[in-house]
C-alpha positions as CSV (number, residue, x, y, z in Angstrom):
1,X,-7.7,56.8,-10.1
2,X,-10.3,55.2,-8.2
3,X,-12.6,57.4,-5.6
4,X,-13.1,56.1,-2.8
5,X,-15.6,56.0,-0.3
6,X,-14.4,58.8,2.0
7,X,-14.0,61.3,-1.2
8,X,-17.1,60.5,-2.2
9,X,-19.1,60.9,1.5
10,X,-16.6,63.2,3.9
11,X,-16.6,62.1,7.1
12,X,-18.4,64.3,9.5
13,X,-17.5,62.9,13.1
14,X,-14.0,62.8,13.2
15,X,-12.3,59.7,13.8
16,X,-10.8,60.2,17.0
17,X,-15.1,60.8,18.3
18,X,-15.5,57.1,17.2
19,X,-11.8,55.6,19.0
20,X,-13.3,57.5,22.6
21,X,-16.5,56.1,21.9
22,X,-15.3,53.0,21.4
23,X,-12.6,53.5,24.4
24,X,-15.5,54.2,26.7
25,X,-17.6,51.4,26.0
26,X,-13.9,49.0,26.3
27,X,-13.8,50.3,29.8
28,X,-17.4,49.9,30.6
29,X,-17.3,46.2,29.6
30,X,-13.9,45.5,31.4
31,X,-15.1,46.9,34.3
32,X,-18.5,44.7,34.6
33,X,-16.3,41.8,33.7
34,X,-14.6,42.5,37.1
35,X,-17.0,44.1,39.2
36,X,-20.1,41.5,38.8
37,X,-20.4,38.3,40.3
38,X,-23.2,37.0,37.9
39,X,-22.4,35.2,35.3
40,X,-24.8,36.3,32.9
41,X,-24.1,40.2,33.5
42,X,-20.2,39.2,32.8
43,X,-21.5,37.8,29.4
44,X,-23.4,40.6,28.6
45,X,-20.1,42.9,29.5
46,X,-17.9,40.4,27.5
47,X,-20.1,41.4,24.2
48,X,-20.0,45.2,25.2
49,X,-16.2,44.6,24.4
50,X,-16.4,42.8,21.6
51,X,-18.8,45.6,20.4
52,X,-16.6,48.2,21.3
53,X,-14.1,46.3,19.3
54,X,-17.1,46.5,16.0
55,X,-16.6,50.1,16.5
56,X,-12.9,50.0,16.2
57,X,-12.6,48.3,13.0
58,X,-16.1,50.0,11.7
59,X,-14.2,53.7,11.9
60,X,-10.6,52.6,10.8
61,X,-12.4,51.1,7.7
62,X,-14.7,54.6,7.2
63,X,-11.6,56.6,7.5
64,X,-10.2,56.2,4.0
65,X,-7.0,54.0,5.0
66,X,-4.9,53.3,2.2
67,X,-6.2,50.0,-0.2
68,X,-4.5,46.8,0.4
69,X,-3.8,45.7,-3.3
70,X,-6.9,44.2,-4.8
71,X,-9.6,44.5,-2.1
72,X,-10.4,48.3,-0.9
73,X,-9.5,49.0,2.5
74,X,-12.2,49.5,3.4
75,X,-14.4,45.6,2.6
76,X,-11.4,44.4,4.5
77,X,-12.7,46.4,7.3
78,X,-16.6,45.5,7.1
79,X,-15.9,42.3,6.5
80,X,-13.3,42.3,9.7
81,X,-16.6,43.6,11.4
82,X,-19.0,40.9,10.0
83,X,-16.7,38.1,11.3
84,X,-16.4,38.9,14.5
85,X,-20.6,39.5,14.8
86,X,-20.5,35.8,13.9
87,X,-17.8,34.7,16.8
88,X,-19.4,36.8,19.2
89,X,-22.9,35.5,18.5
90,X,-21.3,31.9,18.3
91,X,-19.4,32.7,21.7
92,X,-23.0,33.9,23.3
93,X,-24.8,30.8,22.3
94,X,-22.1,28.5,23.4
95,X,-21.5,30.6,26.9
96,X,-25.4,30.7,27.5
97,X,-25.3,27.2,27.0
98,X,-23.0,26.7,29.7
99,X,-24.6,28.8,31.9
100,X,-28.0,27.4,31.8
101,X,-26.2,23.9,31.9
102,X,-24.8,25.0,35.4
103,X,-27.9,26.8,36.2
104,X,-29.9,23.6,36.4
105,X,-27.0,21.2,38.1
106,X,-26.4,24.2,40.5
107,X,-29.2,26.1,40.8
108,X,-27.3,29.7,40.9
109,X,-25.3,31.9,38.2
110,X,-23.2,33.5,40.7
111,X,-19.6,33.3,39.6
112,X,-18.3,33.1,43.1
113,X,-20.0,29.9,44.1
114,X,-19.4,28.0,40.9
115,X,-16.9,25.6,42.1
116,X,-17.1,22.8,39.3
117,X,-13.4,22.6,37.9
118,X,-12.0,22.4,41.5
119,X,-10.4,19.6,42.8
């Protein structure tokens, strides 16, 4: 029988610490989503979420779940983690872009006076 990475290295916060943590920084980033009106600071909250999702898949993959077949439960989860790092830094690059793209056409960032896709 294999030994796997939990027997090896116990896990000393509990996984339920790392779903609140993670719960708590969901809500902080759903709530600047809504609550700001610049577009840059709703960016910045949209990849507080994503993070909070990193967290997420980080602890389910440290908490010894059971191995999928070949590949150990726990690559699947790191490498669940390292993909979506890539989309969110590819979804920052392409949003900035955007928004410095409106910036100069209409010299603000405000979300509430960006009227471009209205008829």
């Amino acid at each position: 029988m294999a030994l796997r990475f939990s027997d090896i290295f116990p896990p000393i916060v509990p996984l339920s610490h790392y779903l609140l943590f993670s719960a708590i920084l969901f809500a902080i980033g759903l709530y600047g989503v809504l609550a700001r009106r610049n577009a840059i600071g709703m960016l910045l909250s949209i990849e507080l979420m994503l993070n909070a999702v990193n967290v997420n898949l980080a602890a389910f993959s440290r908490s010894g779940l059971p191995d999928t077949g070949a590949v150990p439960a726990q690559i699947v989860g790191q490498l669940f983690v390292i993909f979506l790092i890539t989309v969110a830094v590819a979804e920052a690059a392409v949003g900035l872009a955007i928004i410095v793209a409106i910036f100069k056409l209409r010299k603000t960032v405000l979300a509430d006076e960006l009227t471009l896709l209205r008829g």
